[in-house]
N, CA, C and O atoms as a DFTB+ gen file, in Angstrom:
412 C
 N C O
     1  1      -5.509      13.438      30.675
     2  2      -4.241      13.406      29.944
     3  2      -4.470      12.802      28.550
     4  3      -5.193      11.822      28.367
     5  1      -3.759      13.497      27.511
     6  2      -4.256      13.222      26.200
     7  2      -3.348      11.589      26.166
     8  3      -2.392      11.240      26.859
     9  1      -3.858      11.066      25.420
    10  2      -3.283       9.380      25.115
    11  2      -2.543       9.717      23.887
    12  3      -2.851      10.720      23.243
    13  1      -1.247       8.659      23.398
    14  2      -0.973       8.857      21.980
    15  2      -1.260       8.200      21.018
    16  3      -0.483       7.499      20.369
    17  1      -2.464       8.369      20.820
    18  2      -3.034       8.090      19.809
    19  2      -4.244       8.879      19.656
    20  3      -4.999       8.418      18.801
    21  1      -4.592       9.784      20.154
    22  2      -5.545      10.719      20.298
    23  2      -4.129      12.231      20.224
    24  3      -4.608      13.336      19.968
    25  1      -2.911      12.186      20.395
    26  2      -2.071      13.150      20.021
    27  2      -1.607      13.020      18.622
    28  3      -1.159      13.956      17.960
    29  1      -1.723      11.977      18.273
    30  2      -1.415      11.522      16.879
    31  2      -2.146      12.041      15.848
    32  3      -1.609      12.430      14.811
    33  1      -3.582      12.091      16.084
    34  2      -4.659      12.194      15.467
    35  2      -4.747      13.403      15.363
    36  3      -5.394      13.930      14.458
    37  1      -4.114      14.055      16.267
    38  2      -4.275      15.806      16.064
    39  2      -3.492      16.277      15.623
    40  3      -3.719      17.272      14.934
    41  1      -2.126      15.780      15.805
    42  2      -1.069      16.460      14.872
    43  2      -1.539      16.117      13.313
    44  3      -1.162      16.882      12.426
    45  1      -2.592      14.648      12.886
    46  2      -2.725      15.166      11.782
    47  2      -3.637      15.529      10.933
    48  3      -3.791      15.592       9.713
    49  1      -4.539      15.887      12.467
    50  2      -5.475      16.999      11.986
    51  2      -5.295      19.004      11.423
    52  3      -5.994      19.811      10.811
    53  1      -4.018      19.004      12.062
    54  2      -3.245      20.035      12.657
    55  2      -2.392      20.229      10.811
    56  3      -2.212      21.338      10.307
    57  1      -2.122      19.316      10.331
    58  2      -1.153      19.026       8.937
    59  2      -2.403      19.384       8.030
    60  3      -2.375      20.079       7.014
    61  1      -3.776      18.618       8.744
    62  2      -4.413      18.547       7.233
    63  2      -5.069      20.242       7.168
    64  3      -5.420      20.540       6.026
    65  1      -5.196      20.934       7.818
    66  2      -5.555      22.427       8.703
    67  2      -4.984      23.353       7.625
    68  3      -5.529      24.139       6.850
    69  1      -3.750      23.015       7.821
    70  2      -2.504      24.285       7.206
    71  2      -2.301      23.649       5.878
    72  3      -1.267      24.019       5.320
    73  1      -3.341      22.408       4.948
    74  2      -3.094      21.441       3.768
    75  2      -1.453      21.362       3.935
    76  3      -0.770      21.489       2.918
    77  1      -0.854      21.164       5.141
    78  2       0.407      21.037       5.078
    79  2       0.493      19.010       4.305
    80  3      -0.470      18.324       3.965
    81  1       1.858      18.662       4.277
    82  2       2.285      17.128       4.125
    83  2       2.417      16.662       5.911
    84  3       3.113      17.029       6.858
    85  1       1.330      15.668       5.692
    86  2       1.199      15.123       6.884
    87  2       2.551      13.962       7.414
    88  3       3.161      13.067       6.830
    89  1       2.610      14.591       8.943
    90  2       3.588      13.455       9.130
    91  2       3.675      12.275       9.373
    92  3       2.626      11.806       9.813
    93  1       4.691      11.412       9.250
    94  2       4.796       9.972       9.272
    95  2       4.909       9.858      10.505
    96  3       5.733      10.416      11.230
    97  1       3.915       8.980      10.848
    98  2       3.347       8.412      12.002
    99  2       3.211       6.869      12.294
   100  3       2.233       6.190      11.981
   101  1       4.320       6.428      12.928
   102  2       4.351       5.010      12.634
   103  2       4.088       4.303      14.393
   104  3       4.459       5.084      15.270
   105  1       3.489       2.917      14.912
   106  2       1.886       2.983      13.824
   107  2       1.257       4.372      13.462
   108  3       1.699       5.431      13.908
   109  1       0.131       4.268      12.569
   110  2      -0.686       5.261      12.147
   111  2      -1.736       4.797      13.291
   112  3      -1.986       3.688      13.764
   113  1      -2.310       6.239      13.576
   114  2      -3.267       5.948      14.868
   115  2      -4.506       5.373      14.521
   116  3      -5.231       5.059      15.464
   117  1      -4.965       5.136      13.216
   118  2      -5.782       4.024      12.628
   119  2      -5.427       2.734      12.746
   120  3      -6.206       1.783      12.799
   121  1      -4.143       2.694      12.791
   122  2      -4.027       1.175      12.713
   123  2      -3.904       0.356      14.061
   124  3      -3.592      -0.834      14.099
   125  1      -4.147       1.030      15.005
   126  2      -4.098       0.900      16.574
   127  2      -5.356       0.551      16.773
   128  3      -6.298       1.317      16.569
   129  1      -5.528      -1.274      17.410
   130  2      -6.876      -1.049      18.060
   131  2      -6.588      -1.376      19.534
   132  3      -5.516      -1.884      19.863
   133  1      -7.678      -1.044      20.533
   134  2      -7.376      -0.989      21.546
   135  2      -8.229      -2.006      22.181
   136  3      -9.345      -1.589      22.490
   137  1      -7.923      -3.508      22.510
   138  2      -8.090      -4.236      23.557
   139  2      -8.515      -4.071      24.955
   140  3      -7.537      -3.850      25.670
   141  1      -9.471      -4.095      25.508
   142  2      -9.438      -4.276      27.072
   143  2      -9.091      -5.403      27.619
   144  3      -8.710      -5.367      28.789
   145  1      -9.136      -6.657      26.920
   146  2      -8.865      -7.744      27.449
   147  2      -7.205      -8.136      27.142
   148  3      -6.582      -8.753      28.006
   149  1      -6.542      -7.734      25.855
   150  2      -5.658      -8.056      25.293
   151  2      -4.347      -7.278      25.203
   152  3      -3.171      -7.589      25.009
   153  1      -5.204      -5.821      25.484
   154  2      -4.101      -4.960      24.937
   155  2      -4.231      -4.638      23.961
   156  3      -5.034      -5.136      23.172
   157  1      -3.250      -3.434      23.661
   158  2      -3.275      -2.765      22.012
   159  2      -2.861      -3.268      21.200
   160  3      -1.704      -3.489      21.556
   161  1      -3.057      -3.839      19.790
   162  2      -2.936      -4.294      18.683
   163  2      -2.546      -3.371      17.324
   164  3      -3.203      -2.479      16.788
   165  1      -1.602      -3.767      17.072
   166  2      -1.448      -2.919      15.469
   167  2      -1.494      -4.097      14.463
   168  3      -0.952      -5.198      14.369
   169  1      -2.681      -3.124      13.517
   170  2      -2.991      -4.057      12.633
   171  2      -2.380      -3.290      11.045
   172  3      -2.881      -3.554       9.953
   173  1      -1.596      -2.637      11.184
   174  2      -0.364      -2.399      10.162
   175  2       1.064      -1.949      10.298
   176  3       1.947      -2.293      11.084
   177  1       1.041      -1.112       9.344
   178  2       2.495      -1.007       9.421
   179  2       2.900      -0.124      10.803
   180  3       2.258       0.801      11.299
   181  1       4.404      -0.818      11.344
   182  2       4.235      -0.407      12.486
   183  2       5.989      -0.070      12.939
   184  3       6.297       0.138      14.113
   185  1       7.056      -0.062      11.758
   186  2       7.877       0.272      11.619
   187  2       8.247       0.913       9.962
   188  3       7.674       0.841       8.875
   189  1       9.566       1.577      10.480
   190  2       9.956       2.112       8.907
   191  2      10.235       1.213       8.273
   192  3       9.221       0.888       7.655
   193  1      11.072       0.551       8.027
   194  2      10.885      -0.889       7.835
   195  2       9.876      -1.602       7.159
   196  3      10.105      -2.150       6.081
   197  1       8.762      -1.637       7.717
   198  2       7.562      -1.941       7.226
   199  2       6.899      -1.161       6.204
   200  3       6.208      -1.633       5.301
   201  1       7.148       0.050       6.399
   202  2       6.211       1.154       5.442
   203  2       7.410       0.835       3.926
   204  3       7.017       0.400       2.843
   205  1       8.790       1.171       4.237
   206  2       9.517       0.952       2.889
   207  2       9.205      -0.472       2.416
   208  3       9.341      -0.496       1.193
   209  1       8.967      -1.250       2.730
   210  2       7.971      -2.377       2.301
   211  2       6.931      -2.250       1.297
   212  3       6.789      -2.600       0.125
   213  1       6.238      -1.612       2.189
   214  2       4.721      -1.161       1.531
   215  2       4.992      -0.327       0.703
   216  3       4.043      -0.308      -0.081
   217  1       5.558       0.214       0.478
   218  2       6.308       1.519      -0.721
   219  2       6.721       0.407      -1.440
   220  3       5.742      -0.062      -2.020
   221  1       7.527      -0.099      -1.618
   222  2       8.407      -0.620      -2.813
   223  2       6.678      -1.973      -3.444
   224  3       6.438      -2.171      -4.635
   225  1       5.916      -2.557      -2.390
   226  2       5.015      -3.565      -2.790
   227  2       4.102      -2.610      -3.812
   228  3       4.116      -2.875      -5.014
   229  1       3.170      -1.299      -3.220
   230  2       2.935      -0.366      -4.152
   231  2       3.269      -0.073      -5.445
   232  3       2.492      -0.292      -6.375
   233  1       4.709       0.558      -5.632
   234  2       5.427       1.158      -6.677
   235  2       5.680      -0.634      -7.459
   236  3       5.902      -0.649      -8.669
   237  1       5.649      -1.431      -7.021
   238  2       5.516      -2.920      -8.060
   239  2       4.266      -2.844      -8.988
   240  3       4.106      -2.516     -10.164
   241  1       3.542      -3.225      -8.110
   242  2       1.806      -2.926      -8.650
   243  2       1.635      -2.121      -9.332
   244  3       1.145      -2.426     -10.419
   245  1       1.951      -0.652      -9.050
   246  2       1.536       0.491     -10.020
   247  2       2.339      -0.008     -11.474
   248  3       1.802       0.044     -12.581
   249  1       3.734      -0.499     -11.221
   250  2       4.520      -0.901     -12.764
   251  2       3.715      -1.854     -13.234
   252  3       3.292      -1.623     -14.366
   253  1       3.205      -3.296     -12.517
   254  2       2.258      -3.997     -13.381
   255  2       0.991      -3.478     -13.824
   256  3       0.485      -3.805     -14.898
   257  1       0.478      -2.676     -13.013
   258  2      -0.862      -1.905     -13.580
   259  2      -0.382      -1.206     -14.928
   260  3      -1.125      -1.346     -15.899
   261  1       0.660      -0.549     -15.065
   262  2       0.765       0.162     -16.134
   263  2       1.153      -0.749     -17.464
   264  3       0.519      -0.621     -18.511
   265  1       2.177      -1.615     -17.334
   266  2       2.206      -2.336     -17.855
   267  2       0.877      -3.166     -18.729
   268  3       0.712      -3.394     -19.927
   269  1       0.255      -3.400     -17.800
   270  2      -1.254      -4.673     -18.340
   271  2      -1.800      -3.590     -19.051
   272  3      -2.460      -3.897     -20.044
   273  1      -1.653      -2.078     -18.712
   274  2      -2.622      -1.020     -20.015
   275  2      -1.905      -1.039     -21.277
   276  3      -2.507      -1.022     -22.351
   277  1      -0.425      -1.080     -21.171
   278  2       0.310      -1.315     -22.449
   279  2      -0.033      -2.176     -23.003
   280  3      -0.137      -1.998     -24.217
   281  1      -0.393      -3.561     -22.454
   282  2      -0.272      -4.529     -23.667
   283  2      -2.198      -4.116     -23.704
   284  3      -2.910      -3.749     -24.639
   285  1      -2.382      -4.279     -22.842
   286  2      -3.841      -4.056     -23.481
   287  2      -4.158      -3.257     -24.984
   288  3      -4.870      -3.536     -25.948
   289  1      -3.173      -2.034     -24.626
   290  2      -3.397      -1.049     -25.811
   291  2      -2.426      -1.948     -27.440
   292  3      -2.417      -1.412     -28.548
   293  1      -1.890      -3.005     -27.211
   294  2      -1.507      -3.038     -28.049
   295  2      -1.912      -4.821     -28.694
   296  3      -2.254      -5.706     -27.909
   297  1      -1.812      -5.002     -29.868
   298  2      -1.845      -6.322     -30.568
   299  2      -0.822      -7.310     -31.204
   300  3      -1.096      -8.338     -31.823
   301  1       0.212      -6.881     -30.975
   302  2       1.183      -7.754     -31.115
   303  2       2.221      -7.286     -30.168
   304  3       2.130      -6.214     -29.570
   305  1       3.879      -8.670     -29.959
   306  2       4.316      -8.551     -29.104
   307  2       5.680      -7.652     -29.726
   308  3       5.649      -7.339     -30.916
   309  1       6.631      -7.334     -29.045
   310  2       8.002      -6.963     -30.073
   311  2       8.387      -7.729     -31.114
   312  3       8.819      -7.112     -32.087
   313  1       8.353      -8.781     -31.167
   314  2       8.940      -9.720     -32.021
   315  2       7.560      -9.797     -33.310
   316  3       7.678     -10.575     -34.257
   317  1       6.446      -8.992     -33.182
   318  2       5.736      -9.184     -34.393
   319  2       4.479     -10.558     -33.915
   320  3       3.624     -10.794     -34.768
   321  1       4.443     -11.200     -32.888
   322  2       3.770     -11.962     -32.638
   323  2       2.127     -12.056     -32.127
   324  3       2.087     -11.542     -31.009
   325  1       1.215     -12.370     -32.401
   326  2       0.269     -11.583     -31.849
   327  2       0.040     -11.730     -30.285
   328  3       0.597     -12.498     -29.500
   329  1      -0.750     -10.957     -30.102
   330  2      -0.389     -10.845     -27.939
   331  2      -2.139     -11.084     -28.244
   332  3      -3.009     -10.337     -28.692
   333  1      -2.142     -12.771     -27.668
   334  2      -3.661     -13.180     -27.571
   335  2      -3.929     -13.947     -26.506
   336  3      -4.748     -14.858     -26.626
   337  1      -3.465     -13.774     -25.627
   338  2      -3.699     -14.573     -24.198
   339  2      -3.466     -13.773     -23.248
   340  3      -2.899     -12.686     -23.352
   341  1      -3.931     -14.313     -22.176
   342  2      -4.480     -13.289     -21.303
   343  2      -2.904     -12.144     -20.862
   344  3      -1.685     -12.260     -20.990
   345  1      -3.776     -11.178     -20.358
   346  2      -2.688     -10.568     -20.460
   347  2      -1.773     -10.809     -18.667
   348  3      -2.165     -10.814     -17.501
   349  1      -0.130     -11.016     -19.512
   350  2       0.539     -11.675     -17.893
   351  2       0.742     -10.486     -16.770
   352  3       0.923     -10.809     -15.596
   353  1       0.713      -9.310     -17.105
   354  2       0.998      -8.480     -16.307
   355  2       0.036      -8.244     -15.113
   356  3       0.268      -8.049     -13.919
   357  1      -1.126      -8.326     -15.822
   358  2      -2.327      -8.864     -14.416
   359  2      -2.521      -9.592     -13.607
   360  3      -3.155      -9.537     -12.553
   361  1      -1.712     -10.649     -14.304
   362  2      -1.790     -12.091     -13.554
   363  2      -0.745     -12.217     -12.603
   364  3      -0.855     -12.835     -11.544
   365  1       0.372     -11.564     -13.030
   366  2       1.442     -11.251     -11.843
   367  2       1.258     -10.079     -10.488
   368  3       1.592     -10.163      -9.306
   369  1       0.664      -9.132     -11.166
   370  2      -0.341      -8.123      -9.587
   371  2      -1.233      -9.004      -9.173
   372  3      -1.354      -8.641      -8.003
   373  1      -1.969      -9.938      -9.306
   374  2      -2.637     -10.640      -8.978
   375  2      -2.425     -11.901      -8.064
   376  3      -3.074     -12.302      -7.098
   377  1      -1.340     -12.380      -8.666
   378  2       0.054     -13.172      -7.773
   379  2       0.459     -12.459      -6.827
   380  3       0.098     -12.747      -5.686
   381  1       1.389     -11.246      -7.082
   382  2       1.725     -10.577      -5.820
   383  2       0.760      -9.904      -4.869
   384  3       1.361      -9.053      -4.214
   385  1      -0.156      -9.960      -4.649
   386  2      -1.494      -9.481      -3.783
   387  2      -1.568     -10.920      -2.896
   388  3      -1.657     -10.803      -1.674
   389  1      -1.539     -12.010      -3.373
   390  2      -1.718     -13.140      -3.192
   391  2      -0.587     -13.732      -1.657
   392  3      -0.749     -14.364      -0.614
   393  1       0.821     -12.864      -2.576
   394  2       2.076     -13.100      -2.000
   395  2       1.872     -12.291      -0.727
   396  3       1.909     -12.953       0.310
   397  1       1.670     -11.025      -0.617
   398  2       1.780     -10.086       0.439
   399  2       0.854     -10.259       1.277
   400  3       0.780      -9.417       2.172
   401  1       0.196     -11.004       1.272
   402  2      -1.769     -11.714       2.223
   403  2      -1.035     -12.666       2.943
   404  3      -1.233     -12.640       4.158
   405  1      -0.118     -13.630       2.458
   406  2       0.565     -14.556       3.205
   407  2       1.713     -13.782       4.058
   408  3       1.129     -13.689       5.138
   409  1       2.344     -13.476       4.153
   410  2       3.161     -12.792       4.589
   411  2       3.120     -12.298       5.948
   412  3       4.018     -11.569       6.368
């Protein structure tokens, strides 16, 4: 009898087949480990809930990533000031990586 997590794995083998959009699979059958002594463990996201999480923590990061290339690309601030210290937008993805490890 197939297990689900070995049905999981095929439906999205089955998505990646037809280059269809693979479906949301929560846990993801990667993130399932399997215990003999303990039982099964999920070591991510493991509700919707959780994934819109991880979506919105993402789409943060990507704005500070883009951000830290702006000022990078540039030498002064709006106000005409020069932009000579480190740049903060890194330092805040860097913070929030920090934040979401604790968590």
């Amino acid at each position: 009898m197939e297990g689900v997590r070995e049905r999981n794995h095929r439906r999205l083998a089955e998505a990646a087949e037809r280059n269809g959009a693979a479906p949301i699979i929560l846990p993801h059958p990667d993130d399932v480990t399997i215990d003999r002594t303990n039982g099964p463990k999920v070591i991510g996201m493991a509700t919707p809930d959780d994934l819109a999480r991880c979506e919105e923590a993402v789409a943060f990061c990507e704005t500070l990533l883009m951000q830290n290339e702006l000022d990078e690309r540039s030498d002064v601030r709006h106000a005409g000031e020069p932009l000579d210290e480190p740049a903060r937008a890194c330092f805040s993805f860097i913070r929030s990586g920090e934040r979401c490890r604790r968590e």
